[in-house]
N, C-alpha and C positions, 0 to 999 in steps of 0.2 A: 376182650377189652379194647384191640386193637380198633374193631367194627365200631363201637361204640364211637368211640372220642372221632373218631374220621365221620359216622354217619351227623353227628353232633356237629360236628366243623362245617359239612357241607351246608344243614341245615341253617348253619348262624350267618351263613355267606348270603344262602337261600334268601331270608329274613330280612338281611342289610340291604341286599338288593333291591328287593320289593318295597321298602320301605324310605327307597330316596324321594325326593320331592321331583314330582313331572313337572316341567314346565312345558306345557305346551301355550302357542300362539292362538289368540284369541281371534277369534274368523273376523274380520274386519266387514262391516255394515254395509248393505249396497245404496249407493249414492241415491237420492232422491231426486227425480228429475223436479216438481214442481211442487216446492215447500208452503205449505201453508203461511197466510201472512201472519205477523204477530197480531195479537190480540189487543184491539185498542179496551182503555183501559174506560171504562162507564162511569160518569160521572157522579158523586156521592153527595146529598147533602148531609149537612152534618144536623143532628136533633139540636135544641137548643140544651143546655145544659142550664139545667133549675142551680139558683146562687144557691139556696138554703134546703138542700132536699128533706123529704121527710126520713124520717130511718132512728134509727142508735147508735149512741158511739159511745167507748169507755175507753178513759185511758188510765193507763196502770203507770206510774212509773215510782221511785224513791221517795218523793215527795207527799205522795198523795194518789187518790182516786178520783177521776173528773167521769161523770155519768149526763150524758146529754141524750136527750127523746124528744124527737119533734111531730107532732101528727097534727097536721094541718096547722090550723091557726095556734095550736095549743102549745106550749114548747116548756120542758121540766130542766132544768140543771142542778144537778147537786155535785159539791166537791167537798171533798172530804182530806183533810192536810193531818200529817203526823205532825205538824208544828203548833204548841202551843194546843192540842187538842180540838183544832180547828172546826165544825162543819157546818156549810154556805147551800143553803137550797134558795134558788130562785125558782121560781112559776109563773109562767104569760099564762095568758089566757084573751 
């Protein structure tokens, strides 16, 4: 029993040990003698950005539902209101 609990001791010592945190030092970088220069930065233009693009858009909120579709010259709006049983369709064309 004696063997026991002392082989068990050793081993927990064993275990602790191994199980510290290494620190070792991280190898420090060797100096570069001739650094590349920065990067100049390449001129961008910017797109123009369309006012009224075409697309869909739906908003959702307490109020009501607003539903817009624009494709080309054609453009739909409907809104739809919890108030008073509301609902407002417009259409271009």
């Amino acid at each position: 029993m004696k063997r026991l609990m002392i082989t068990a001791g050793v081993l927990a010592m064993l275990l602790a040990a191994s199980c510290k945190d290494k620190q070792e030092a991280p190898p420090t970088p060797e100096p570069v003698e001739n650094p590349a220069p920065p990067a100049t930065p390449s001129p961008t233009t910017a797109a123009p950005v369309e006012e009224d693009p075409d697309g869909t858009s739906i908003s959702i909120s307490k109020d009501g539902v607003n539903y817009e579709n624009k494709n080309g010259d054609s453009e739909s709006k409907v809104s739809v209101s919890g108030k008073d049983s509301e609902v407002e369709i417009k259409t271009k064309e």
